[in-house]
C-alpha positions as CSV (number, residue, x, y, z in Angstrom):
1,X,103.4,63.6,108.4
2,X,102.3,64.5,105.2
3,X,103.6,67.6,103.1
4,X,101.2,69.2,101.4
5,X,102.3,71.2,97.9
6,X,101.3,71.3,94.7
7,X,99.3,74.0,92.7
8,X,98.5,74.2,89.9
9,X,95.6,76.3,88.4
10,X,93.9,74.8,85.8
11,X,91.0,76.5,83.8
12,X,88.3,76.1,81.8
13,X,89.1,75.8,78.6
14,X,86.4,77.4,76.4
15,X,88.2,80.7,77.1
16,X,91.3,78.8,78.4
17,X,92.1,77.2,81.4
18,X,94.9,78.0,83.3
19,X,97.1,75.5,85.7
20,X,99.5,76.7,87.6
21,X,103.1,75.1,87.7
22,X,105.0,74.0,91.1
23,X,108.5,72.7,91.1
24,X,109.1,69.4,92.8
25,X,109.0,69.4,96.5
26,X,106.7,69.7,99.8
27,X,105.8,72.8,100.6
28,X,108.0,75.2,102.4
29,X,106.7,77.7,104.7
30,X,108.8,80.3,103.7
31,X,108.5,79.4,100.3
32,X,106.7,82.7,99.2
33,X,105.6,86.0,100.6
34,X,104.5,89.1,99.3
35,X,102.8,92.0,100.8
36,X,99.3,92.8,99.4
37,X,99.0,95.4,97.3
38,X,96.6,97.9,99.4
39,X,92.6,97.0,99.5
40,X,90.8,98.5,96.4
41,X,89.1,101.5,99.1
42,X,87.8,105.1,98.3
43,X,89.4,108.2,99.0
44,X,88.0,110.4,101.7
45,X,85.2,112.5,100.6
46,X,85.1,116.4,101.6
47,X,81.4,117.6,102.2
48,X,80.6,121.3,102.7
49,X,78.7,120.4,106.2
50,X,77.8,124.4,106.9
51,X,75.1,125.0,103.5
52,X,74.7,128.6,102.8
53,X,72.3,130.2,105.6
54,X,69.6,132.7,103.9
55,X,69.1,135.7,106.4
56,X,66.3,137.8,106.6
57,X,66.4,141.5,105.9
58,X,64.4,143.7,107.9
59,X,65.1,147.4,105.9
60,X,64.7,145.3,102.7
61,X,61.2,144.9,102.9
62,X,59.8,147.6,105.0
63,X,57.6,149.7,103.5
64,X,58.9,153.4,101.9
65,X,57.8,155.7,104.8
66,X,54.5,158.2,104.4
67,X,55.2,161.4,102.9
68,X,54.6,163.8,105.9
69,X,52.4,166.7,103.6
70,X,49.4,164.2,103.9
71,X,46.6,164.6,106.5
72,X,45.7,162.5,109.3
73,X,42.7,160.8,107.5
74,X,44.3,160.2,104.6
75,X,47.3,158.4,106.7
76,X,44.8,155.9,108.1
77,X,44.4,152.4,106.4
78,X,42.0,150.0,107.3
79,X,40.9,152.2,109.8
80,X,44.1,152.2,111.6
81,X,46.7,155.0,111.0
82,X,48.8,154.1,108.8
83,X,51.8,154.2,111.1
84,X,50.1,151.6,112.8
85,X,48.8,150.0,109.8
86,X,52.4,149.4,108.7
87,X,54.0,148.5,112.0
88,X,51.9,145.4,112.0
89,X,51.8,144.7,108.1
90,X,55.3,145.0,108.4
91,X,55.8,142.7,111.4
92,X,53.1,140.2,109.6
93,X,55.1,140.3,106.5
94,X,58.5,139.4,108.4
95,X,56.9,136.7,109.8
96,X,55.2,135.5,106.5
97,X,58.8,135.9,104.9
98,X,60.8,133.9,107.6
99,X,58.6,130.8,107.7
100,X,58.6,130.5,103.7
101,X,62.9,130.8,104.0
102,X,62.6,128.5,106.7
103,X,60.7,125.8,104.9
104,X,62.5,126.1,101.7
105,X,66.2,126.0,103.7
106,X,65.3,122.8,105.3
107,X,63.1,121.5,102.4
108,X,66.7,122.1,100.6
109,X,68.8,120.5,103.6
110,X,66.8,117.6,104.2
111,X,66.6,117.1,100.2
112,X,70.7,117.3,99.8
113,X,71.0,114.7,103.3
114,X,69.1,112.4,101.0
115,X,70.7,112.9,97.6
116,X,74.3,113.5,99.0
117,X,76.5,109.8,98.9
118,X,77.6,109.8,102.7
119,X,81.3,110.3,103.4
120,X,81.9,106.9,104.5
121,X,84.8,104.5,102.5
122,X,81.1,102.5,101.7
123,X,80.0,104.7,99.7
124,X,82.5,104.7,97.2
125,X,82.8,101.1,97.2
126,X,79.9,100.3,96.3
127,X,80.2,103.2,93.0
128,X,83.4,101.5,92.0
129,X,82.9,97.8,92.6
130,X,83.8,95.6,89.6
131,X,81.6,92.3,89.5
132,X,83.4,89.5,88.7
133,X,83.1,88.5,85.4
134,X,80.6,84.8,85.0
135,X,82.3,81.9,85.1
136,X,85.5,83.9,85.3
137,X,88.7,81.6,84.4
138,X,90.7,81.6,88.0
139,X,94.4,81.0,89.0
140,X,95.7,80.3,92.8
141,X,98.7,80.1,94.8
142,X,99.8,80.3,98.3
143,X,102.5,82.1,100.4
144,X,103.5,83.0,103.5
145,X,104.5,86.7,104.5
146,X,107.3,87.8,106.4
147,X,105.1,87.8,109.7
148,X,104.9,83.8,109.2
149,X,101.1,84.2,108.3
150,X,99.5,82.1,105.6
151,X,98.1,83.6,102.8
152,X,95.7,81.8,99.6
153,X,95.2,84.2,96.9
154,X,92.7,83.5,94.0
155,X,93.1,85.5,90.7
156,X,89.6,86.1,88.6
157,X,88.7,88.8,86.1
158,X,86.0,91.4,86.2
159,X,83.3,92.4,84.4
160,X,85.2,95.4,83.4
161,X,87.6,93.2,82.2
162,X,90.2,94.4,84.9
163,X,92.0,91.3,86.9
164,X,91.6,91.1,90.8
165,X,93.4,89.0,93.2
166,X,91.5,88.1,96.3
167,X,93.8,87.3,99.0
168,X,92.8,85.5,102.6
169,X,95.1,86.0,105.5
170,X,95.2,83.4,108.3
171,X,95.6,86.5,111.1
172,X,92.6,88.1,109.9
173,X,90.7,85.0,108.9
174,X,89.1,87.2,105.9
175,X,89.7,88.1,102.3
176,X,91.1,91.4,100.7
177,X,90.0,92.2,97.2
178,X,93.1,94.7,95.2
179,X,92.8,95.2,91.8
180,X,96.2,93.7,89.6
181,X,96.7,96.1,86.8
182,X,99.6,98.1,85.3
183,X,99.9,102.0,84.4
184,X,100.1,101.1,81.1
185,X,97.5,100.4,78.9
186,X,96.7,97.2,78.5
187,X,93.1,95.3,78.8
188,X,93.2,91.3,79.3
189,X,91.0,89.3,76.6
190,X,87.2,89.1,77.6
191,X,87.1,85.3,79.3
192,X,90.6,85.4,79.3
193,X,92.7,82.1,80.7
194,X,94.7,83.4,83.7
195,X,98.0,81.5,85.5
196,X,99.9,82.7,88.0
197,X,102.4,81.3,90.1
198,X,104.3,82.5,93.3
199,X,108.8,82.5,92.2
200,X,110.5,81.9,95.2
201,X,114.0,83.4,95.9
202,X,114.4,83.7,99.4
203,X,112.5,84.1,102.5
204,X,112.3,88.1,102.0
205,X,112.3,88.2,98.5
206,X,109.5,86.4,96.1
207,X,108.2,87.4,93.1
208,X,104.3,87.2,92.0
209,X,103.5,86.5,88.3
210,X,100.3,86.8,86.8
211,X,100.0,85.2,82.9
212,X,97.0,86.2,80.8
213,X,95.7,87.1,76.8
214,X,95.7,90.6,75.5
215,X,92.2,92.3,74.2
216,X,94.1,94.1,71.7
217,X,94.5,91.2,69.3
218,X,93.2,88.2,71.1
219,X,96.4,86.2,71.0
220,X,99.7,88.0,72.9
221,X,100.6,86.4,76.0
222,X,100.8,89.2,78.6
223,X,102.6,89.2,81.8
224,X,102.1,91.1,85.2
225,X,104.8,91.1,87.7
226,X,105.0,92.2,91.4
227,X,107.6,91.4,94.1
228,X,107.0,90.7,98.1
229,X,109.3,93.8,98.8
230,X,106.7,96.5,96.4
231,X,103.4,95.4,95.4
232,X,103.4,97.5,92.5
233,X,102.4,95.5,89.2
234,X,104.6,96.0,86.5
235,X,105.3,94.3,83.1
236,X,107.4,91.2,83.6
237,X,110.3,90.4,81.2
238,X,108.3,87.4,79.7
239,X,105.9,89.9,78.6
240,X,104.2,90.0,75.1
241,X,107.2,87.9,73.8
242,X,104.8,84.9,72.0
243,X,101.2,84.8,70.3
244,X,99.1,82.0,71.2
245,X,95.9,81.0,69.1
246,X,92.7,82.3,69.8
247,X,91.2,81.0,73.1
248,X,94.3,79.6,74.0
249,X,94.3,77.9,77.3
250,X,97.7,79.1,79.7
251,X,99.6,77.1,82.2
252,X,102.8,78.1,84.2
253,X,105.4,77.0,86.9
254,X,107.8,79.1,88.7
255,X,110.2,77.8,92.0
256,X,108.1,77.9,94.9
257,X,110.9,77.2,97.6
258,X,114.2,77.1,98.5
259,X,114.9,73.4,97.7
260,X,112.9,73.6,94.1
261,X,114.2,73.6,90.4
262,X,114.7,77.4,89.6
263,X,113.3,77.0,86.2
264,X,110.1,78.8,85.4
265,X,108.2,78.9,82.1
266,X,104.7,79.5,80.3
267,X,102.7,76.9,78.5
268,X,100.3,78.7,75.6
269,X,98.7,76.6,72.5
270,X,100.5,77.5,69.1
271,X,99.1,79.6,66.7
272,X,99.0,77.2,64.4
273,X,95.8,75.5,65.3
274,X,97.5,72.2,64.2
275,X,97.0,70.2,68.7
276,X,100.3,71.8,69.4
277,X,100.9,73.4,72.7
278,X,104.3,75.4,73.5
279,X,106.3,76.3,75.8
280,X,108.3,79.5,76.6
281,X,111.3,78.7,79.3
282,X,113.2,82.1,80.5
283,X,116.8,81.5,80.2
284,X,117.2,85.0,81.0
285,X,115.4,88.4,81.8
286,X,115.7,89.3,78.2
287,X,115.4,85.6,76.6
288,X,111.8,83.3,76.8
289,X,112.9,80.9,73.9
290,X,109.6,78.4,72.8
291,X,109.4,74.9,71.8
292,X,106.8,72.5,70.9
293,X,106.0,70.9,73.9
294,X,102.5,69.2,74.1
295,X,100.9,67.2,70.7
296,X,97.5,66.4,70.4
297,X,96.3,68.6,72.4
298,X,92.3,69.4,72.0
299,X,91.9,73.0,71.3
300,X,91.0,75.4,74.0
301,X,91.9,72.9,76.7
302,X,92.7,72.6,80.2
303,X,96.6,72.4,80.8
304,X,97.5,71.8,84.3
305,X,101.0,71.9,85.8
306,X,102.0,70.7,89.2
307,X,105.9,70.5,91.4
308,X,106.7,66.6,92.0
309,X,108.0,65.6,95.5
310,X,111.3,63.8,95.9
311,X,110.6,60.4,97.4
312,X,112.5,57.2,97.8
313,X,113.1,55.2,94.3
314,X,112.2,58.9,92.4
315,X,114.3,61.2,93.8
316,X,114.6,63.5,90.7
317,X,111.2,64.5,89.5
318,X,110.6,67.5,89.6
319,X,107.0,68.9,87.6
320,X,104.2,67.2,86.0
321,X,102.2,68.4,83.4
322,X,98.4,67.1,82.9
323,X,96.7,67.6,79.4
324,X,93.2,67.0,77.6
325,X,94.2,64.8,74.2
326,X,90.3,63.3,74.7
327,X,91.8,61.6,77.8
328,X,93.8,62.2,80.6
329,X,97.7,62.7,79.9
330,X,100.8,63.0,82.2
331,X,104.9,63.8,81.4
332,X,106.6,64.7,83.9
333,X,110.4,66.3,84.3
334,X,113.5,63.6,85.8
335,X,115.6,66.3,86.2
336,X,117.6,65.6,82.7
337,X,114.4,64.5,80.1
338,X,110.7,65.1,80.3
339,X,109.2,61.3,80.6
340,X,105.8,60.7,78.9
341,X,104.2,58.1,81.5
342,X,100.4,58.3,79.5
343,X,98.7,58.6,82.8
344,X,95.5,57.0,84.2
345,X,93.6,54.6,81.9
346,X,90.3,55.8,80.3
347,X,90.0,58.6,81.9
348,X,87.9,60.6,78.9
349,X,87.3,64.5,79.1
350,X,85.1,66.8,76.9
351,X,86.7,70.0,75.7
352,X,85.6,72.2,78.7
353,X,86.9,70.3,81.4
354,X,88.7,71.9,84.0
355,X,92.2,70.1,85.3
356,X,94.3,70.1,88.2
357,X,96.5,68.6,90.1
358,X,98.1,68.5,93.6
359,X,100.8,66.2,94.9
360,X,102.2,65.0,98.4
361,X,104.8,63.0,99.9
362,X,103.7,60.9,102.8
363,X,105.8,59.3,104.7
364,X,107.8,59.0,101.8
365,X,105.3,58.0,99.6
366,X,104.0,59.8,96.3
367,X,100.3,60.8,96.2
368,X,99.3,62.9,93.1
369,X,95.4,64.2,92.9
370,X,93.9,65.2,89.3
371,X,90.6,67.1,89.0
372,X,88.4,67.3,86.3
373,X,85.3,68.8,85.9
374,X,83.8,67.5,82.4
375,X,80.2,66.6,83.8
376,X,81.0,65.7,87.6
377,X,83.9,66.8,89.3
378,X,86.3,63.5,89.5
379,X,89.6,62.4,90.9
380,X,91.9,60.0,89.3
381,X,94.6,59.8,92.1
382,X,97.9,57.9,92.1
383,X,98.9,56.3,95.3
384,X,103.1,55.7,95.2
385,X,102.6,53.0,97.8
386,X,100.3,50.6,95.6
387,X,102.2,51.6,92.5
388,X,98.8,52.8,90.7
389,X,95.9,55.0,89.4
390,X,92.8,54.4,90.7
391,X,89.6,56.8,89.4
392,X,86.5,58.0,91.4
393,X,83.6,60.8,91.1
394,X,81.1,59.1,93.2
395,X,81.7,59.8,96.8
396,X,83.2,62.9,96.2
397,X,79.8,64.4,97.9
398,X,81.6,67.7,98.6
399,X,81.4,68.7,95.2
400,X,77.7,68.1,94.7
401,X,76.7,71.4,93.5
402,X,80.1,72.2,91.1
403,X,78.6,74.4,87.9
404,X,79.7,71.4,85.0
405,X,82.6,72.4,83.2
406,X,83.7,74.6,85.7
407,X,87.2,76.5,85.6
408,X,89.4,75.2,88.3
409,X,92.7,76.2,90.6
410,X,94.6,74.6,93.3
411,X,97.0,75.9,95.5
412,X,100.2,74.2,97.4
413,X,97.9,73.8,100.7
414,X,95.3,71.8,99.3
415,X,92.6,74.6,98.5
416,X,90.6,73.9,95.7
417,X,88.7,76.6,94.1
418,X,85.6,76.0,91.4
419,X,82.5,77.7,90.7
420,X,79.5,76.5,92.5
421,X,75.9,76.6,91.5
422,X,74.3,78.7,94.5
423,X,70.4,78.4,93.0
424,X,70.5,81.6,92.0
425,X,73.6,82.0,90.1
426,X,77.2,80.8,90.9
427,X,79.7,81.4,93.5
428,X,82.7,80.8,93.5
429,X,84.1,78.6,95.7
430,X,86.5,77.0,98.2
431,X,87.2,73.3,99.8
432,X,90.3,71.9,101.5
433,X,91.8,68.6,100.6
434,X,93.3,66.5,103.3
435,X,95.4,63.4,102.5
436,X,95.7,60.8,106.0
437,X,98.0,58.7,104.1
438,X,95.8,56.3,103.5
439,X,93.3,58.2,100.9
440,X,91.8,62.1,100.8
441,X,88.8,63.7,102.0
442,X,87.3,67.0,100.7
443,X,85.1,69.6,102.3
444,X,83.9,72.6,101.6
445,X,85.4,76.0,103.4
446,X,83.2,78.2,102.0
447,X,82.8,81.0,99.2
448,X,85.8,83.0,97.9
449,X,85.8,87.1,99.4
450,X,85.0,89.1,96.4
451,X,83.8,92.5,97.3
452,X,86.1,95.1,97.4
């Protein structure tokens, strides 16, 4: 049977791309949960349902009464006394009076039923809905909660410049929209890469980390941190500790179950400008040491990382990392030395391509799946039983209508998420690998929930 994991985001590199890093080994069930923080809704609104009523005032507007010295002609009006006169003026005038307060109360009524929002949760959120940002870059893991439900969660960025997670439950079959953001002031980089990656340390207890650039300066690698136990974002302790060039792309990996290497780190290019790529490896909650870690790497892009299954004749691997040096490049991690292996042959990519990268053991037999998107979305994949790369784009029909270029992010199930051209703008998007242990097939699920 085959076990699905991997997960790696990778993004778009013009304004970074982002993979996201998996340690070595199918995926567990259990291998992450986290409650959601609450849907992005509106407060309740109060509406004053009872307007002010405008009352008519009989002794207001009667007339001063006749002085009683003056004769009986002289009280006549109209040829009617003027008792009379004035009973019916006066009944006339209240008439005149309540039809006119009348109007103009429910002129005023119907005119505030019409300007008034209505009370509904709608209302308010559709006045504080955040687009997401064109072409966002996009990070992706999966989990599964403490009720055994199966959760995908994509990351993008707003047009506010405010980062979202969109999160799809398998009991509700639907996705929730909460915003990710901290008390403190801090505003991720217009077009900023994102990575994220799910730390697992036991079935009740996972941490979510969300990696992204700072607007401040352009160059600080930021950190958001929540936990399955309180969904509160906070800064993590791997926060602001490096700078990274400008339109730096990001990549991460964290443990994602209970059988994975517990080292988790952050890949960010130098600020050098010189191909480099570093990474920063936390040997402790107050200690990310960096290293060179990548050369040649072609500025701005896409870095993808994904976990290595054990299988038979390989049974200490434990992460890959994919790179852009003008073609496809792999190293990956034996447990004791990071192996450079060069990865598949002539596999060329532009700047902007997007990368990532899933990987399975079937039956005991590797498969690893890499995805670019330089000018058609292709696969090189590496099948463990025949010992080899082999590289396709045509035939991969699902992905027709992938924007070029387009940012990209996997998760550990085998969702794939890209933006798609809809004819009248993009969408972003979701398809499902499946791997019968003989090759993969792709197919679209459908677009990614993004309203709040």
């Amino acid at each position: 049977m085959a076990q699905e994991y991997s997960t790696l985001e990778v993004y778009r590199p013009e304004a970074s791309p982002l993979p996201e890093a998996v340690p070595g080994q199918f995926y567990d069930p259990k291998f992450a949960d986290a409650k959601q923080p609450p849907r992005y809704s509106s407060l309740p609104q109060v509406i004053d349902s009872t307007p002010p009523e405008v009352y008519y005032t009989q002794g207001s507007t009667l007339p001063p009464p006749a002085p009683n010295d003056q004769s009986e002609q002289d009280r006549t009006v109209c040829g009617l006394k003027r008792k009379t006169f004035w009973i019916l003026f006066a009944v006339l005038l209240v008439i005149i009076i309540a039809a006119a307060v009348g109007g103009g109360v429910g002129g005023a009524l119907s005119s505030k039923k019409k300007s008034s929002p209505p009370s509904s949760s709608n209302s308010t959120t559709t006045t504080t809905s955040d687009p997401i940002l064109p072409n966002s870059r996009i990070a992706a893991i999966n989990y599964t909660d403490a009720s055994n439900v199966v959760h995908h969660r994509v990351y993008f960025q707003g047009a506010s410049l405010a980062l979202y997670q969109s999160d799809f439950s398998a009991a509700t079959n639907d996705w929730t929209v909460s915003p990710v953001n901290v008390t403190s002031n801090v505003t991720a980089l217009q077009g900023t890469a994102l990575s994220a990656y799910a730390y697992y340390h036991s079935a009740t207890d996972v941490d979510f980390h969300v990696y992204f650039v700072d607007a401040s300066d352009g160059t600080s690698v930021r950190e958001f941190y929540s936990t399955l136990s309180n969904a509160t974002w906070i800064l993590g302790d791997g926060d602001a500790r490096h700078v990274a060039r400008q339109n730096s792309t990001l990549a991460s990996y964290g443990r994602a179950c209970s059988a994975c290497s517990s080292s988790n780190f952050y890949i960010y290019e130098g600020p050098d400008g010189d191909g480099t790529a570093d990474a920063a490896f936390r040997t402790g909650a107050s200690s990310w040491p960096s290293a060179e870690f990548l050369t040649g790497v072609v500025e701005g892009s896409a870095i993808a990382t994904a976990p290595v299954p054990p299988v038979a004749g390989n049974a200490n691997a434990q992460v890959a990392v994919y790179w852009n040096n003008g073609e496809l490049r792999e190293m990956y991690y034996n447990g004791s030395a990071w192996v450079y292996t060069g990865g598949p042959s002539g596999t060329e990519l532009d700047a902007g391509s997007g990368i990532a990268a899933l990987t399975q053991n079937v039956d005991d037999v590797l498969f690893v799946q890499v995805l670019t998107t330089s000018n058609a979305v292709t696969m090189d994949m590496w099948n463990g039983s025949a010992a080899e790369w082999s590289s396709r784009s045509a035939g991969l029909g699902a992905f027709d209508n992938v924007v070029v270029r387009s940012p990209i992010a996997v998760n550990q199930l085998g969702m794939i998420y890209m933006w798609m051209d809809a004819g009248n703008g993009s969408t972003l998007a979701e398809w499902k690998m499946t791997n019968d242990g003989t090759d993969v097939s792709f197919e679209k699920v459908g677009p990614v929930g993004l309203e709040m």
